[in-house]
N, C-alpha and C positions, 0 to 999 in steps of 0.2 A: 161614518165613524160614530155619529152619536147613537144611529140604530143599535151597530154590534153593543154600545155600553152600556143601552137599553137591554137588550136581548140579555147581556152580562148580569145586568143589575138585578130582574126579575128572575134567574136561574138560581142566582145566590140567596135571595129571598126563599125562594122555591123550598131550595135544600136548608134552609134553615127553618123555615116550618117543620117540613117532614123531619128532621134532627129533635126539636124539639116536643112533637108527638110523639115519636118513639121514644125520649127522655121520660115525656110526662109520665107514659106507660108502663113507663120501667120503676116509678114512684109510687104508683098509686095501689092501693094494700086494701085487701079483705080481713076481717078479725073474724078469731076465734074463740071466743068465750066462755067460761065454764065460770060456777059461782062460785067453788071453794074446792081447795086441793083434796082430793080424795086420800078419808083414813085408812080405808079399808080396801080389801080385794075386789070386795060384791059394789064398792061406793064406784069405783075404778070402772070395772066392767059396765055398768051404768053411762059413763062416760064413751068408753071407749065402742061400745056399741050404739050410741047416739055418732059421734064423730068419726069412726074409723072406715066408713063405707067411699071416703075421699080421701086424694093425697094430702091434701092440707088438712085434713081431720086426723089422719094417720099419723102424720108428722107431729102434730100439736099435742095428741095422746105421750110419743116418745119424750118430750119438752116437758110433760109433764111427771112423765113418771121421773126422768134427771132431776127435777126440783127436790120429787120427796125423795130421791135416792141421799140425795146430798143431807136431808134430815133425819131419813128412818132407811139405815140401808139394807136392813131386813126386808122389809116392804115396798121399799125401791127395786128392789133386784127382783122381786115376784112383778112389781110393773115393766119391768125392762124384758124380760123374760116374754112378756105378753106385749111388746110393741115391736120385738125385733124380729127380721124372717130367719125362718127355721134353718136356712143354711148358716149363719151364724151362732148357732144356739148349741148347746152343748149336753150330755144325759146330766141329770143334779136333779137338787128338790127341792127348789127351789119353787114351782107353778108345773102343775102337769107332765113331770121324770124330767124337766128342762132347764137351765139356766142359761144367763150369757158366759161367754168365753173370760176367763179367768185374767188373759191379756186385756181385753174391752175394760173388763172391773177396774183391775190395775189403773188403766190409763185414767179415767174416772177420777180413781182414789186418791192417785198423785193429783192432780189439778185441783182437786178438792182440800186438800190439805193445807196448797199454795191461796188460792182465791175461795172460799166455804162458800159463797153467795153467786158464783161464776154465772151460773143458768141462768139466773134472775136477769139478767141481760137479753134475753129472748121474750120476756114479759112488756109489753107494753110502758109499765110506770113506773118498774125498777132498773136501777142501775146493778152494775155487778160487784160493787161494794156495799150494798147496804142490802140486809134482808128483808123479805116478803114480810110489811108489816101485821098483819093477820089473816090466817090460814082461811078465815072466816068469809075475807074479803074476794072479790072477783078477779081472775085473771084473764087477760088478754093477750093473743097472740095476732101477731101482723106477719100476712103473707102477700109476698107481690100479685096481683089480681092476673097481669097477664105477663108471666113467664116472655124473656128471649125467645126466640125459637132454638136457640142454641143452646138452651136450658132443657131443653123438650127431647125426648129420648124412648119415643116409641108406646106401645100398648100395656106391653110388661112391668117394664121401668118407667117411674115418672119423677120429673124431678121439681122438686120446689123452695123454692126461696123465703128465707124465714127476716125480719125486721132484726138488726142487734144493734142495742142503745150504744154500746160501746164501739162498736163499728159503721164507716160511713156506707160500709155494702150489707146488702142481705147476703146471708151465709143456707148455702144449699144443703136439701138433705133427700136423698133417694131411695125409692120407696117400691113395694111390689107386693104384688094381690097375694092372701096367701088362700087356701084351700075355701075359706066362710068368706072369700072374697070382701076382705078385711084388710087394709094396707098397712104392711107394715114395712119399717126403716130398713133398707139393705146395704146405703152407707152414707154414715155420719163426719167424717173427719173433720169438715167443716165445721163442725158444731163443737168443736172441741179443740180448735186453733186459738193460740193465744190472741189480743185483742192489740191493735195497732198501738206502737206508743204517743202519748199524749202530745212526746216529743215533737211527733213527725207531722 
């Protein structure tokens, strides 16, 4: 009797290690950092051509053009344009005879209207009520280092989980090579889900 509650005791142990290395795993976050929100197109591509050759660079560039969309939505929509894959992109002129989908805007523009600071919630040291106190200043993005495997979705598609201050989970966002073998977002909904109430 005392063996099997040995043998019990050590299995339980067992599985609670291995529980909590796959925990740990699922916490622990890479950053991605840029030194100040790009004014321009040419400041952008600068960016986005240092970052965009990974999913987590790809994703970070999309997070970032959301910011300046939310301040300059001229110039946001020429960065969205240039973070989203072509099968979502619509003819405009916005960047290259391209824009995003006029429904995509929309959804955007309402959530924007409700929370102005929403994004800033993917940024390392803001919250999503209070703005990016200068443009001037460095941003950071946190990504889960090693993905679920149930997060993981082939050669094509890859998916990656972004840090949000306002929620206790990272929120996913999927992404795929495009032609300059350049990742860009193929879908965000996640990133655009309201934020748990305070309440709960």
């Amino acid at each position: 009797m005392k063996q099997l509650l040995r043998i019990f005791t050590v299995s339980v142990l067992i599985l609670y290690c291995v529980g909590y290395k796959i925990n740990a795993q699922s916490v622990e976050f890479a950053s991605i950092t840029i030194k100040q929100l790009p004014q321009n197109v040419d400041e952008f591509l600068e960016i986005r051509d240092r970052l965009a050759s990974s999913p987590n660079g790809g994703a970070a560039c999309f997070l970032i053009a959301l910011i300046v969309y939310a301040k300059n939505n001229h110039l946001g929509t020429k960065l969205l344009t240039m973070t989203i894959d072509r099968e979502f992109l619509v003819q405009g002129n916005s960047y290259n005879g391209f824009q995003p989908r006029s429904t995509d805007l929309n959804v955007i523009n309402d959530l924007l209207k409700q929370k102005p600071y929403f994004f800033y919630a993917y940024t390392s040291a803001c919250q999503p009520d209070k703005e990016i106190n200068s443009l001037s200043s460095e941003i950071s993005f946190d990504f889960v280092r090693n993905p679920p495997t149930a997060y993981k979705e082939g050669n094509e598609i890859q998916r990656v989980l972004v840090r949000c201050s306002a929620d206790t989970k990272p929120r996913m966002i999927k992404l795929r090579k495009d032609y300059k073998d350049f990742w860009k977002v193929y879908e965000w909904s996640s990133i655009l889900a309201d934020f748990p109430s305070k309440n709960n």
